[in-house]
Every structure is written in C-alpha cells, then in structure tokens.
C-alpha positions, 0 to 999 in steps of 0.5 A, a space after each residue: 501530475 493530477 490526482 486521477 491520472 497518479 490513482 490510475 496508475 496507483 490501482 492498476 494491475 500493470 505495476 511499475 517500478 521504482 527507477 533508480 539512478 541509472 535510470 533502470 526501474 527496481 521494487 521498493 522491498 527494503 528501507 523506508 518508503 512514504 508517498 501521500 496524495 491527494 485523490 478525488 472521491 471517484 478515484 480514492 473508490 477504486 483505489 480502496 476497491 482495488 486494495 479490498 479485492 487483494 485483501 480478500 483473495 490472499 494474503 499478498 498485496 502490490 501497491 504501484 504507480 509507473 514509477 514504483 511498486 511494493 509487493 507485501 505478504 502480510 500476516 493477520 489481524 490487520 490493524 485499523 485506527 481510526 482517528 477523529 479531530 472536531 475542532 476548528 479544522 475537522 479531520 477523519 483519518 484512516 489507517 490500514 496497517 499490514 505487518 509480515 513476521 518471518 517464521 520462528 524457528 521450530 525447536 527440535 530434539 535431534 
C-alpha cells in the first residue's frame, strides 16, 4: 500500500474499522495498538490538517484507515515533546500526546 493512498484513508471522515478473525470489522477502544507510516509531505499536511480541525471543534478525535479506527475523548493540556537529534544521522520528532481520565468519584455527606 503507498503512503498517499493509506493517508487518504487515514484522514477521511469515512472511518473504517479494525477487522477481526471472523473477518467482520471492530473499533480498537482497549489494549495496546501502534501503527507507523511513512507519508509524503502533501499527505502528512492534511493529515495534520485533519487532526487540527478535531482538535479545535471538541474534545474528541477518531484516527482511522478502512481497517481500523480509534475513536478518543481526551482531556486538556495535551502534551507536546519535541525531540531533536544533530548528529551524523539528523532527526526531528514530534509527539502529540492526548490523555482521558475518568471522572472521580464526588464524595458526599448522606
């Protein structure tokens, strides 16, 4: 699969699910899940373009290609980390980091 044709699918509002065994489709919402790619520059543009938009309207975000999604409500301040490597090999990273905590129980007087 190359890189535009997966960030098409990546960043479309149409999202898609992660098929299971059966071959039927289910939304990734527990346990551990990592996919990396590799997109061109135009492509990684609306991507970020896409995710921005989430961002700014609500705090909810659905990242998807046809086979997953991960829908997430998160909470604020959303972490950035920036990472820089000068050395032979040249390296800038960027991490966006969204975090949800469930609502604490209120304690009460009965």
């Amino acid at each position: 699969m190359d890189a535009h044709y997966f960030t098409s699918l990546l960043y479309r509002h149409a999202m898609a699910d992660l098929p299971d065994a059966n071959g039927g489709q289910r939304t990734v919402t527990e346990g551990y899940f990592e996919r990396e790619v590799r997109l061109s520059r135009e492509s990684t543009a609306a991507f970020l373009r896409d995710l921005a938009d989430q961002i700014e309207s609500e705090p909810r975000l659905t990242i998807s290609t046809d086979e997953w999604k991960i829908p997430f409500e998160f909470d604020e301040p959303i972490e950035v980390e920036v990472e820089f490597v000068g050395e032979t090999h040249r390296q800038l990273e960027l991490e966006l980091e969204f975090e949800w905590s469930p609502p604490e129980d209120e304690l009460g007087v009965s």
